[in-house]
DSSP file (Angstrom, degrees, kcal/mol; ACC not computed):
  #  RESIDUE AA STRUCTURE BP1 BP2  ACC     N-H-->O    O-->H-N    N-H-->O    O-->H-N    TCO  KAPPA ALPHA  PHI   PSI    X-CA   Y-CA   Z-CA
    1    1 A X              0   0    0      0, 0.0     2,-0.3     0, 0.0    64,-0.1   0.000 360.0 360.0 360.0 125.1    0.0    0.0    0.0
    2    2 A X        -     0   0    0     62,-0.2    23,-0.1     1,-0.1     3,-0.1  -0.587 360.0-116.0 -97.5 125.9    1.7    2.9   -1.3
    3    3 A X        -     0   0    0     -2,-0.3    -1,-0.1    22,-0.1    25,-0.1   0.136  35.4 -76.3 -51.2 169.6    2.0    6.1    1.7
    4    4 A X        -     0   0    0      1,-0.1     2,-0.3     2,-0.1    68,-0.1  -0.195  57.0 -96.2 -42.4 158.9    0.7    9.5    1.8
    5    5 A X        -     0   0    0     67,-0.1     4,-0.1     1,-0.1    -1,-0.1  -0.769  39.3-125.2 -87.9 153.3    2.3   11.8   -0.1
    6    6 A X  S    S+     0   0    0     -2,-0.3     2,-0.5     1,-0.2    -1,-0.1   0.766  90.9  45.4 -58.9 -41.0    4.9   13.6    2.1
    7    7 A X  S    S-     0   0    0      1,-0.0    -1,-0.2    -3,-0.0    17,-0.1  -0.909  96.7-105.0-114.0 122.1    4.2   17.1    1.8
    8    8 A X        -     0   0    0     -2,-0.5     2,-0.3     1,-0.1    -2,-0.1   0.075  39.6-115.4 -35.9 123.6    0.1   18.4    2.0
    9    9 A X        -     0   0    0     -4,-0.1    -1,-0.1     1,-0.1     3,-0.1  -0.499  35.2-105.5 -60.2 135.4   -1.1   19.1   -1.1
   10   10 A X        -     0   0    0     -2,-0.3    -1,-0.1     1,-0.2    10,-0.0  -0.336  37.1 -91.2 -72.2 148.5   -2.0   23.0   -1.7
   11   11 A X  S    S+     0   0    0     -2,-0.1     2,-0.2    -3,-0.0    -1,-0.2  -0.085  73.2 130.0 -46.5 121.9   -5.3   24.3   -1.8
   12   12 A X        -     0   0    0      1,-0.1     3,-0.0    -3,-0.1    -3,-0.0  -0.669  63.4 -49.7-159.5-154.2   -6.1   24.3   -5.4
   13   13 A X     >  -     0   0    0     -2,-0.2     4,-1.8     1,-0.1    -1,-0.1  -0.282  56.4-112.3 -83.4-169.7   -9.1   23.1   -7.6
   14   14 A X  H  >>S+     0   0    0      1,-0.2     4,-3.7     2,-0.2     5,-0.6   0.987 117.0  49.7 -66.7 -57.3  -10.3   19.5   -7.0
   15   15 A X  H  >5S+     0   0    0      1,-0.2     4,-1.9     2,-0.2     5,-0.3   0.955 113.9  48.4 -47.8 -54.6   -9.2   18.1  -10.2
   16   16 A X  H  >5S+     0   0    0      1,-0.2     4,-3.0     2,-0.2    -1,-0.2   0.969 110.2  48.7 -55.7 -50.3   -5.8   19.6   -9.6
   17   17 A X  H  <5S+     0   0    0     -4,-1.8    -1,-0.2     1,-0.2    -2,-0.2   0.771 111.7  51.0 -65.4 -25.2   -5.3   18.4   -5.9
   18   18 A X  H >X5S+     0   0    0     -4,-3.7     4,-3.5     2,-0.2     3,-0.7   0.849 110.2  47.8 -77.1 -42.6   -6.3   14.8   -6.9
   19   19 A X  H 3X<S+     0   0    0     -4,-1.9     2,-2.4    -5,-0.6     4,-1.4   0.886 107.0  59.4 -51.5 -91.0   -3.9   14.7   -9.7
   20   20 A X  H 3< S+     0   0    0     -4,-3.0     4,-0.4    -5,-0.3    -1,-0.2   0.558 110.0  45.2 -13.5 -12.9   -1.2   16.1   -7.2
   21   21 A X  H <> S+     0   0    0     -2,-2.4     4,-3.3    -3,-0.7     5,-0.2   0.614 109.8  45.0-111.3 -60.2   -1.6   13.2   -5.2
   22   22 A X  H  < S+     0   0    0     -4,-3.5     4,-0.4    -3,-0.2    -2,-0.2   0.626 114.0  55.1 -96.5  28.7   -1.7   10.5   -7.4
   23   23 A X  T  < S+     0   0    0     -4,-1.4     4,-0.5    -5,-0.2     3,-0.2   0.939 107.0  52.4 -49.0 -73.3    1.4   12.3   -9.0
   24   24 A X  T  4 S+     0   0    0     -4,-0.4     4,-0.4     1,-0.3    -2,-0.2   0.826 117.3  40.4 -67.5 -55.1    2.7   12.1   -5.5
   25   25 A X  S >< S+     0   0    0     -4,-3.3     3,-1.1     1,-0.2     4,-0.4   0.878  80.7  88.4 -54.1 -59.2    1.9    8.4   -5.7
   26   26 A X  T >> S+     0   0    0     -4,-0.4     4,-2.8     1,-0.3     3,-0.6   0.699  82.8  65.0 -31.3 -81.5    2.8    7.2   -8.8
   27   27 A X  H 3> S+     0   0    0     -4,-0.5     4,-1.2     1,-0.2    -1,-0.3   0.612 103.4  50.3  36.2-109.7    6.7    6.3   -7.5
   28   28 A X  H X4 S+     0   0    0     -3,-1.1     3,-0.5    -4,-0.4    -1,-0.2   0.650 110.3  41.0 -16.5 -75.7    5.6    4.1   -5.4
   29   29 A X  H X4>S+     0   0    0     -3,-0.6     5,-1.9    -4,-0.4     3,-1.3   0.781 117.4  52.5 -68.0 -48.0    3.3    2.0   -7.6
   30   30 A X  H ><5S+     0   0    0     -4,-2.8     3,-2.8     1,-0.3    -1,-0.3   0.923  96.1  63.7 -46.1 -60.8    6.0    2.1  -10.5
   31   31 A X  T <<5S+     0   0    0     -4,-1.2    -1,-0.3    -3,-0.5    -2,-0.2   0.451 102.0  48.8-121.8 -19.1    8.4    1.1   -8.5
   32   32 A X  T < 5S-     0   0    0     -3,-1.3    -1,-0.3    -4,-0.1    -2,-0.2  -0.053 127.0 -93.6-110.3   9.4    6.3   -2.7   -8.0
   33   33 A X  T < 5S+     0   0    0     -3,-2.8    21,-1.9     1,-0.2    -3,-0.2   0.484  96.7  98.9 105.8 -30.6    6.0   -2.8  -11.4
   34   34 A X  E   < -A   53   0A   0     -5,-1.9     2,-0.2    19,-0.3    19,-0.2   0.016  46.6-156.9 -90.8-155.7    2.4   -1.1  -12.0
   35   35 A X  E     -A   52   0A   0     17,-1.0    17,-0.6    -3,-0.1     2,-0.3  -0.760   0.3-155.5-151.9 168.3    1.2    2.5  -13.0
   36   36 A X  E     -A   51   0A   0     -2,-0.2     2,-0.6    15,-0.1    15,-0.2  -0.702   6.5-153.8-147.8 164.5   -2.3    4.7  -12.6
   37   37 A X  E     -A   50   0A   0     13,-1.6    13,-2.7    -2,-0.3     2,-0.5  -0.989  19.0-124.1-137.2 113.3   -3.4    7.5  -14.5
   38   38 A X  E     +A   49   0A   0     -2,-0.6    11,-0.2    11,-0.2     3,-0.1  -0.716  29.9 175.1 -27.9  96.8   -5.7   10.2  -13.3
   39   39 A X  E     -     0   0A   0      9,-2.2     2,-0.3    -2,-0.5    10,-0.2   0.800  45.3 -79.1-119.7 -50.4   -8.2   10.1  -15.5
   40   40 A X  E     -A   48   0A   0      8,-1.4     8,-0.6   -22,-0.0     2,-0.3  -0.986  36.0 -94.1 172.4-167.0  -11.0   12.9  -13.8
   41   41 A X  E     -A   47   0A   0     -2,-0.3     6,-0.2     6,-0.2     4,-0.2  -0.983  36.8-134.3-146.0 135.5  -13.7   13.4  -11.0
   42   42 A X    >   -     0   0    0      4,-2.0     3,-1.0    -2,-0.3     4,-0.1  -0.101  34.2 -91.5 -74.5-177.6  -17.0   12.8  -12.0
   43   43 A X  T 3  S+     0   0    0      1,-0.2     2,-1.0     2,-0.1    -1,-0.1   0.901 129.7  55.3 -64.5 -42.9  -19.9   15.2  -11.0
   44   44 A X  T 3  S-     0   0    0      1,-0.1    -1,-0.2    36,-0.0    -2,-0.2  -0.148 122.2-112.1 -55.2  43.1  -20.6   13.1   -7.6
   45   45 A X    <   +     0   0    0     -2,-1.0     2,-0.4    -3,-1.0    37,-0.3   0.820  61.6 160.1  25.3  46.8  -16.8   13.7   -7.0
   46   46 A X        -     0   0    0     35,-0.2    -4,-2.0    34,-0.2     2,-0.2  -0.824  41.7-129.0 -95.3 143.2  -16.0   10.2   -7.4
   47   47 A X  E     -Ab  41  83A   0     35,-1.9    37,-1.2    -2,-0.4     2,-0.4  -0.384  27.6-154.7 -84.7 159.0  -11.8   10.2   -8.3
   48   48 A X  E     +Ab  40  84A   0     -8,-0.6    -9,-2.2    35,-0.2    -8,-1.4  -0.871  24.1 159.0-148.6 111.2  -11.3    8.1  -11.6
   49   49 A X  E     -Ab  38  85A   0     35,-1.0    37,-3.0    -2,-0.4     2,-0.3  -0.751  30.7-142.5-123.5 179.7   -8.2    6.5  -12.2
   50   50 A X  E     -A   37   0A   0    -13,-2.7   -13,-1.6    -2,-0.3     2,-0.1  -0.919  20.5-131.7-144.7 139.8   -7.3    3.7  -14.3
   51   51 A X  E     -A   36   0A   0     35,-0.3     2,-0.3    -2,-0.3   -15,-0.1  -0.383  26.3-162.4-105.5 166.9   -4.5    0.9  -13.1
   52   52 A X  E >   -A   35   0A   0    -17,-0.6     3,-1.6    -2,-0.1   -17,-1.0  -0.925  39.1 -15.0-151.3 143.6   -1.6   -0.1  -15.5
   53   53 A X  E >  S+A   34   0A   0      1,-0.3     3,-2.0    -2,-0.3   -19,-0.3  -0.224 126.0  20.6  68.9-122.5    1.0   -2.7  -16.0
   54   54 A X  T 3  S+     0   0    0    -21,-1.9    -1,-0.3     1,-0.2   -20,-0.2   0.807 121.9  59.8 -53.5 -34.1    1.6   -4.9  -13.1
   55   55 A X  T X   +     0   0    0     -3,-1.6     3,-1.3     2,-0.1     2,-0.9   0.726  67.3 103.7 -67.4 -10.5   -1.7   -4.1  -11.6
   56   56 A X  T <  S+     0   0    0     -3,-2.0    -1,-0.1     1,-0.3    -4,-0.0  -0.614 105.9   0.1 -84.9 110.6   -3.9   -5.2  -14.0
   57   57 A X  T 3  S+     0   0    0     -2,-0.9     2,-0.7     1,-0.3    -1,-0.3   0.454  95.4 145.7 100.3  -1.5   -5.2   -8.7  -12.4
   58   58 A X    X   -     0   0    0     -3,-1.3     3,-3.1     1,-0.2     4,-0.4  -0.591  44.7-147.4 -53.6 113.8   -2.9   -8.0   -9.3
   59   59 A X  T 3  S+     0   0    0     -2,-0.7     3,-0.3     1,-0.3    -1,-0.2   0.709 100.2  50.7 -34.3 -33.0   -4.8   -9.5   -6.1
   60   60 A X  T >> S+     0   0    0      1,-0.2     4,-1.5     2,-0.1     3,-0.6   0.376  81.3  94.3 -91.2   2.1   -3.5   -7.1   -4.4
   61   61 A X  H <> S+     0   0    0     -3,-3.1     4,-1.3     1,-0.2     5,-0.2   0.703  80.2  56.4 -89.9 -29.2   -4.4   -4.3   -6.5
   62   62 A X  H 34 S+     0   0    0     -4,-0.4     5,-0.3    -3,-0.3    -1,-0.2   0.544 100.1  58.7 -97.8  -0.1   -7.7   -3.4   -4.6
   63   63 A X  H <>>S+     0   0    0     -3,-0.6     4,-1.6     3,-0.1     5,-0.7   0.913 109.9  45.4 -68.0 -70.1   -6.1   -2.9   -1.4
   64   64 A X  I  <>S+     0   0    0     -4,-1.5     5,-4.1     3,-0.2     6,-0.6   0.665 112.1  46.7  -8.1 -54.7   -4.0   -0.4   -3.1
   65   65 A X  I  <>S+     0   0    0     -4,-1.3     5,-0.7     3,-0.2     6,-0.3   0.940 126.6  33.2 -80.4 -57.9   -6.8    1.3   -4.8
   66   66 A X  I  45S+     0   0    0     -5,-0.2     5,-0.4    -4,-0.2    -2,-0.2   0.971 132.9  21.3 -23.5 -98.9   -8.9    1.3   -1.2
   67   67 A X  I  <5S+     0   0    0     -4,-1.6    -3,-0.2    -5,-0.3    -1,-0.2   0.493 131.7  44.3 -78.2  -0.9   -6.7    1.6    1.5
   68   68 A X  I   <S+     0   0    0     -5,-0.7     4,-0.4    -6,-0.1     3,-0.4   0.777 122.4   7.5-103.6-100.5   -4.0    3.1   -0.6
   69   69 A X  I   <S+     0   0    0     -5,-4.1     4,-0.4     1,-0.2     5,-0.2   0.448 124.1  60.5 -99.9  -2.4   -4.4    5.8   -3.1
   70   70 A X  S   <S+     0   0    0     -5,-0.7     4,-0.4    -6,-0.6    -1,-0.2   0.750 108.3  56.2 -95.7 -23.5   -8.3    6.4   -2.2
   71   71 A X  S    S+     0   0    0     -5,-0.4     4,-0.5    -3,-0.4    -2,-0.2   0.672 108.7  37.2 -28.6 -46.1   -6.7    7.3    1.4
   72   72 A X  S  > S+     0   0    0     -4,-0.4     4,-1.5     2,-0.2    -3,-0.1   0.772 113.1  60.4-114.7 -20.3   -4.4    9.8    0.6
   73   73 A X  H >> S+     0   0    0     -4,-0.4     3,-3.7     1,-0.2     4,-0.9   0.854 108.3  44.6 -67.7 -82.5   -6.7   11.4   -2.0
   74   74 A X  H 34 S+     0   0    0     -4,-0.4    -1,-0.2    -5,-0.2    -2,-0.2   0.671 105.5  59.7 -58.8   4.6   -9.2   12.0    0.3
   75   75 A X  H 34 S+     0   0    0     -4,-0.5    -1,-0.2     1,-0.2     3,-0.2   0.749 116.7  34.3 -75.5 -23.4   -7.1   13.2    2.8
   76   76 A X  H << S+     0   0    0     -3,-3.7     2,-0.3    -4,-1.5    -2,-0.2   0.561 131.3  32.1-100.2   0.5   -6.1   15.6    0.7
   77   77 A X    ><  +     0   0    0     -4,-0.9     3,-1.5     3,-0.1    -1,-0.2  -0.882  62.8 173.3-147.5  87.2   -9.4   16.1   -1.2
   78   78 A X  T 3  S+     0   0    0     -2,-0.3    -4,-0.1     1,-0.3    -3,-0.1   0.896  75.2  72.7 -85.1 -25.3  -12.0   15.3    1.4
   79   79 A X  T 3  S+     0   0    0      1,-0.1     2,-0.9    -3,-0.0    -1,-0.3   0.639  76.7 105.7 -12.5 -46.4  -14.6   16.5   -1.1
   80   80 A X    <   -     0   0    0     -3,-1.5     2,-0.2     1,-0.2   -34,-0.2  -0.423  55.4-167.9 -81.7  84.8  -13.7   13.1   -2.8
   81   81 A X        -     0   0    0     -2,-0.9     2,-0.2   -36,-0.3   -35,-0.2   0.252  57.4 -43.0 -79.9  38.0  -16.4   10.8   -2.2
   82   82 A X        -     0   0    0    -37,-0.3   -35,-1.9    -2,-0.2     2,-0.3  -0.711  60.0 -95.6 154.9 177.2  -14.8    7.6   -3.2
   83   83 A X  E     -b   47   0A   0    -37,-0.2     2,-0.5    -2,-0.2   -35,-0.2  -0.936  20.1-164.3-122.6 105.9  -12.5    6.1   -6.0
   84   84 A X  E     -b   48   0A   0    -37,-1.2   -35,-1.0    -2,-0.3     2,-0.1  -0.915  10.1-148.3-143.2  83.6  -13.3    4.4   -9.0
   85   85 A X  E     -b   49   0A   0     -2,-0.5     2,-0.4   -37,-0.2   -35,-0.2  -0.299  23.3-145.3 -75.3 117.0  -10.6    2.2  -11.2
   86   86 A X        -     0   0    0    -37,-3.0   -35,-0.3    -2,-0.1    -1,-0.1  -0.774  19.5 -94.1 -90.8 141.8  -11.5    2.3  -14.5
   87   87 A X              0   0    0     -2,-0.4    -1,-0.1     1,-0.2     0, 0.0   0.018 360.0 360.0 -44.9 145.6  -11.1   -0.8  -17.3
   88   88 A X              0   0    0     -3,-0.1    -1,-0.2   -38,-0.0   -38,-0.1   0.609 360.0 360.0 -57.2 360.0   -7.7   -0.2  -19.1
C-alpha cells in the first residue's frame, strides 16, 4: 500500500489536488512494477483512475486502490467521495 504523499497538497481546484496526489503516488506503484493515470472526477466527486502494467489482475491491487491511493486522495481532497478504477 503505497504512503501519503509527504508534503500536504495545496489548496487548489479539485481536479488539480487529486492529480497532485496520485502524482505524489505514482513512485511508489512504479516502483512494484504497476502505474495509474488520473483520469478525472465525476460530478458526484468520485476520483477516476485507471491501473496499469503490473496491476492489472494483481490481487493485491484493490487494497491499493482502497486503502491506498483512495486514502491519501481523500485526505487531501476530502470532497472526494470515493474512487473508481476504471477498465484499461
Amino acid at each position: 500500500m503505497p504512503p501519503a504523499p509527504s508534503k500536504p497538497v495545496p489548496a487548489a481546484d479539485l481536479h488539480d489536488r487529486v492529480a497532485a496526489v496520485i502524482d505524489a503516488l505514482r513512485p511508489v506503484i512504479q516502483a512494484d512494477g504497476g502505474d495509474v493515470e488520473f483520469v478525472g472526477v465525476t460530478d458526484d466527486n468520485v476520483a477516476q483512475v485507471r491501473l496499469k502494467g503490473a496491476c492489472i489482475g494483481c490481487p493485491s491491487a484493490a487494497m491499493t486502490l482502497r486503502h491506498g491511493i483512495e486514502r491519501s486522495v481523500r485526505e487531501n481532497a476530502p470532497e472526494i467521495t470515493g474512487i473508481e478504477a476504471l477498465e484499461p
